[in-house]
N, C-alpha and C positions, 0 to 999 in steps of 0.2 A: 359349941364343942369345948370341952373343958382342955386345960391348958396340962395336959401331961409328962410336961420336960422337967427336966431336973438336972445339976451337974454330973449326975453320973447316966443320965441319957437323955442330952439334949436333942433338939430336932436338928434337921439340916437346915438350910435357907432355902432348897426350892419347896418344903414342907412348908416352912411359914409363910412365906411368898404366895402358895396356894392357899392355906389358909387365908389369910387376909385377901386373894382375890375371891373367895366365897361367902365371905362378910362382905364386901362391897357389894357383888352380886345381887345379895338380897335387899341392898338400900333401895334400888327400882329409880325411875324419874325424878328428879326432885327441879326445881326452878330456883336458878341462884343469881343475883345482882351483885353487878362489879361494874370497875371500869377495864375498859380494855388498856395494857398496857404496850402492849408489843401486837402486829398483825401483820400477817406473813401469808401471802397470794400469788403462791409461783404462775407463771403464764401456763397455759395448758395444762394445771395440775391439775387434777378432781379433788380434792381437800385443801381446806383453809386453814391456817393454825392461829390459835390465840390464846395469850395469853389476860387470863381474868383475875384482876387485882383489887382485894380490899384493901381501900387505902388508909381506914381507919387501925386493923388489925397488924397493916401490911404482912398479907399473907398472896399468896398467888398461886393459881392453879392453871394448868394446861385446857383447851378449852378446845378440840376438831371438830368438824362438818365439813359436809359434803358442800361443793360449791354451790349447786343449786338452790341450798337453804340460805347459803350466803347472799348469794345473789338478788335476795328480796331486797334486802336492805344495803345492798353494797354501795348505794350514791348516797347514805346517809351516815353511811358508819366510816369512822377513822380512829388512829390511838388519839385517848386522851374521852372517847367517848364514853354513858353509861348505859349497859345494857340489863336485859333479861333474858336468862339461856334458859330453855326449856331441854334437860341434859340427862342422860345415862351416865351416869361414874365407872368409869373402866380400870381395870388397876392388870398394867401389864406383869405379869408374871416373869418373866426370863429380866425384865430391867428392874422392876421391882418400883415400879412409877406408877402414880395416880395420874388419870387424867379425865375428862367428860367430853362423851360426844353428844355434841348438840345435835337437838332435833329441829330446833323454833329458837329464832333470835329477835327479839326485839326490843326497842330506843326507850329507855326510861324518858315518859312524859312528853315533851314537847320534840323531844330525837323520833318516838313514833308515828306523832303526826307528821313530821319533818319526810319521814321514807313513806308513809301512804300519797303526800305531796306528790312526792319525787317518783312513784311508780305511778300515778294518774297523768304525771308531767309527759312520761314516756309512752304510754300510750296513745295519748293525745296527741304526744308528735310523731309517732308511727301511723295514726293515720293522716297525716300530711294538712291539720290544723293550722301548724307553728310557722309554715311556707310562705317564704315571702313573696312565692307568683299570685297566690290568691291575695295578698292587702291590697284595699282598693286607695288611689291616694286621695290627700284632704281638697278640696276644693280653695280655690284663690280666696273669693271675697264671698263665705256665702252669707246669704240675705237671713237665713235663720240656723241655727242653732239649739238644738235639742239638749236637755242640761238634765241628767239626772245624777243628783245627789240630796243628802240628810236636809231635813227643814230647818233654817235658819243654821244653818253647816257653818263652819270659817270656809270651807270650800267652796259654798255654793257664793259667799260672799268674795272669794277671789278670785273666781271666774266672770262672774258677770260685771265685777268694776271694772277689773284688767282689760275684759272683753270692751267695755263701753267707754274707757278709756281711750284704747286704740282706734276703735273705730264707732264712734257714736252712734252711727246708724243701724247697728246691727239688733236683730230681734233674738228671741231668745224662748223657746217652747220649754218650759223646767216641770220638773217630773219630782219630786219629794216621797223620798222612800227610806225605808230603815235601812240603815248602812249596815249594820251591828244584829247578830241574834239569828235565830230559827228560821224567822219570818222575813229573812233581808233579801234570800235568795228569790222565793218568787215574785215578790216586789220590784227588785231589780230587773227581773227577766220582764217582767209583765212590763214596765214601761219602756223599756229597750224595743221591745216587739211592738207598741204606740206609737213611738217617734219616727220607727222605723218605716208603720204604715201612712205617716203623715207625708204628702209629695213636697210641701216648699221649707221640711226640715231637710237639709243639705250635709248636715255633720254632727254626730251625737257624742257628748262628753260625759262618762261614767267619771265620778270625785267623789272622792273620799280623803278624806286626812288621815294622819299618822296614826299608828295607833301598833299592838303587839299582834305578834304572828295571830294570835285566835282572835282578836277583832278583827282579823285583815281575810280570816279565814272563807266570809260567803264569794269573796274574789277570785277567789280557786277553786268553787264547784264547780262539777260537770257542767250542769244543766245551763248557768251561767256563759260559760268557755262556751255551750254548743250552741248558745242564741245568738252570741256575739256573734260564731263563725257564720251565721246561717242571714245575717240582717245583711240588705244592699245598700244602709245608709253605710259609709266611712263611719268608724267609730274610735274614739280616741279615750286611751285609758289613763286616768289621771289618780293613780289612787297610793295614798300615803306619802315618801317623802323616796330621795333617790336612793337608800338599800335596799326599800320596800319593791318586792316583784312577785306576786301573785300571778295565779295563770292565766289572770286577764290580760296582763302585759303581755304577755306570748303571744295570744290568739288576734288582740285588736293592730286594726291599723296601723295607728301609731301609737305608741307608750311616752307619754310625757312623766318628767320626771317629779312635777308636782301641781297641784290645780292652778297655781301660777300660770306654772309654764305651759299649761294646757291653753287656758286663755291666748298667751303669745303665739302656739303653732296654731290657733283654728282662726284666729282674726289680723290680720296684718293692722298695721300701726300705719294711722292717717297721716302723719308727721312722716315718717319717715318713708311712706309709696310717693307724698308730695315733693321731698325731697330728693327722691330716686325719678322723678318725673321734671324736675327740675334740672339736675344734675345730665340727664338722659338728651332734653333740651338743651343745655347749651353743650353736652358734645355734639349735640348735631350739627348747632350751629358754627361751632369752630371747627366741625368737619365744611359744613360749607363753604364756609368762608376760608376757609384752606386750601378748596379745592377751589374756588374762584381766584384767590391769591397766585394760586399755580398757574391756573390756565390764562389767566390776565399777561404774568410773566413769559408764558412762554410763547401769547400772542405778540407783546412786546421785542421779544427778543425776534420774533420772525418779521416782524414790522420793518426792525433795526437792519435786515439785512439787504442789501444794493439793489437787488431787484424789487423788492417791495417797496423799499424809502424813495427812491427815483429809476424809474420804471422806464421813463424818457431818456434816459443818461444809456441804458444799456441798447433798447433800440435805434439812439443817435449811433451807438458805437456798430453798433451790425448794420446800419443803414450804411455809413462811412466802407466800411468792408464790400458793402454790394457794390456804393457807386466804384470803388477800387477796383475793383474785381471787371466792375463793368469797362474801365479805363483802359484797362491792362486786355479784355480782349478786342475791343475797339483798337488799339492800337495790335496787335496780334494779328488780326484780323487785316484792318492794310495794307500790314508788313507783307505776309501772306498774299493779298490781291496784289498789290505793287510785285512781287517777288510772279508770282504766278502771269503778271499783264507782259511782264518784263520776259519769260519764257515764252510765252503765247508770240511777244511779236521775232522774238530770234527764230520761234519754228515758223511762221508766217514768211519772213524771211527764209528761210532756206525753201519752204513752201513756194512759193516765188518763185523766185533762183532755178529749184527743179523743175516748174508747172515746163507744160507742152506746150501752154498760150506762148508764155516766154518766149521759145526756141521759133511759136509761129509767128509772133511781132518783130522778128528780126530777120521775117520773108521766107520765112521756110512754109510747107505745105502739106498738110498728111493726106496721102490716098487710102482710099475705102471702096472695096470691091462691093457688087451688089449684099454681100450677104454678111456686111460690115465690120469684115476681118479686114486689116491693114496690109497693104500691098509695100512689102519693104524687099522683094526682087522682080525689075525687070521683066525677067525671064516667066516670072508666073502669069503677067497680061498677055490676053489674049489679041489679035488684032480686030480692032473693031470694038471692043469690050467698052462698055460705060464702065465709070470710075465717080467716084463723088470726093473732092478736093476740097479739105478744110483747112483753112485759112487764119490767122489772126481778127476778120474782120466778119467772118463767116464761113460759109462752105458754097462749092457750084460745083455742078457735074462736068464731066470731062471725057473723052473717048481717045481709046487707045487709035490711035493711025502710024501704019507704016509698020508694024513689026513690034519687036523687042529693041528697046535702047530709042524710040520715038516716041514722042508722046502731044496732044493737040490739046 
């Protein structure tokens, strides 16, 4: 559109504000590379805002999308990153602002493998891979050891001295496969699933050394992560150096933090189980003899006490209390019969005293009618009547003669 203003008829501003947004219009998609310099992610918005910054030109442009696009790469993107926006140029009309709405974001280089990482990482822990109810643990002492890493490796060389170091005896099934390249992945998977089928390998160790994100890369395939989760041996992942964390550290057993130290968790150290065997030994023993030292002491102390030390001293002493005892009713006892013989003869005496013999030995004489009721009137015998007369010396019969007041 040709430009028809002049000072005696310029346009307005929402003229040219339209114009210029119908020049952008027509610009279509274009793909622009920056770094991010500002990123702004309200909680529950549905659009992300950024700013995209050449930091050669330093120029900077406004940069929206809808959260969903963001969200591909949001565990890979921060400010300070560099990207590629796949964008529509929008030129608001009423603010009179340029901006682009992205459609497609993604990580200049090694930032985009970084967010395909990091969305493989998330599905694989969505299906419950990264769980640590499924790690099976490492075994104590085992008799063999499965070892797969690179041919004549520094790795495969610090496992197996480390290992044989600590425990000399231990065996060792080694597996030699491309660490590095196209061809490391099925390699690796294929003698995982070897070791795995062997019964007296006990624990397998994936080693690799250090090396950059894309050497380290066959260690975060799928197929890799789905063989490890699928094997029943324990498998322990020993690969690179301790920043390095591939998604085989996730998936395996245990994550050692370098073939070293792989070595150290899969084989204990003979020096030091002899010394913990050792150590283990004489606590027990100076638990025994602790508890012998106690219980010695506390037979002693009951030894120590009067009735155990002289046994004879206490039963002389209650002996002494019985014959006392026995003394004191022995005489009681006398007192009692003396006291008692001494009442017996005062009633014996008055016994006496009273008897009827008594009154008869001093010539007196009781009558007894036949039916030997006591005749004490007279007047109740009959003339002629037998009587029986007792006496102090006896008794004899007698007959009443002459009446009342006679007697033969």
């Amino acid at each position: 559109m040709a430009n028809t203003s002049s000072p005696e008829a310029p346009l307005p501003v929402g003229k040219v504000s339209a114009l210029i947004g119908g020049w952008v219009d027509r610009l279509g998609e274009v793909w622009v590379e920056g770094q991010i310099a500002q990123l702004n992610r309200r909680p529950g918005a549905g659009m992300v805002f950024l700013t995209l910054r050449d930091p050669e030109r330093d120029v900077s442009l406004t940069v929206t999308c809808f959260r969903q696009v963001f969200e591909q790469v949001a565990d890979a993107v921060q400010e300070g990153a560099r990207v590629i926006v796949r964008a529509k140029p929008e030129w608001y009309t009423a603010r009179g602002t340029l901006s682009l709405r992205a459609a497609e974001l993604r990580l200049v280089g090694l930032g985009e493998l970084l967010a395909r990482l990091e969305q493989l990482k998330r599905r694989l822990f969505a299906e419950g891979l990264f769980e640590d109810a499924r790690k099976k643990p490492l075994p104590f002492l085992p008799g063999c050891v499965g070892l797969v890493t690179g041919r004549g490796s520094a790795a495969e060389r610090d496992v197996l001295e480390n290992a044989r170091r600590r425990w000399p005896a231990v065996r060792f099934e080694v597996r030699n496969v491309l660490v590095q390249g196209p061809q490391s992945v099925g390699q690796v998977c294929a003698a995982v699933r070897e070791l795995d089928a062997l019964p007296e390998v006990e624990v397998i160790v994936v080693a690799r050394g250090g090396g950059s994100v894309e050497d380290l890369l066959p260690f975060s395939d799928e197929e890799l992560v789905r063989t490890v989760a699928a094997a029943r041996t324990p498998v322990v992942s020993a690969i690179g150096h301790e920043p390095d964390q591939p998604l085989l550290d996730f998936v395996a057993d245990f994550r050692a933090s370098t073939p070293t130290d792989a070595a150290k968790r899969v084989v204990p150290d003979v020096g030091e189980e002899l010394a913990r065997v050792r150590q283990l030994r004489d606590r027990a023993r100076r638990h025994v003899l602790n508890r012998v030292e106690r219980e010695s002491a506390g037979l002693a102390s009951v030894r120590s006490r009067p009735v155990l030390a002289a046994p004879a001293e206490a039963l002389a002493a209650r002996g002494a209390e019985v014959d006392a005892l026995l003394d004191r009713a022995r005489r009681v006892l006398g007192l009692r019969l003396d006291h008692a013989q001494s009442d017996l003869g005062h009633a014996l005496a008055r016994v006496v005293a009273l008897s009827p013999l008594a009154t008869l030995e001093r010539g007196y004489a009781v009558l007894q009618k036949a039916d030997g009721t006591v005749l004490t009137d007279p007047a109740r015998a009959a003339d002629g009547e037998a009587l029986r007369a007792r006496v102090a010396g006896g008794s004899f019969g007698v007959r009443v003669d002459g009446g009342a007041g006679r007697e033969s």
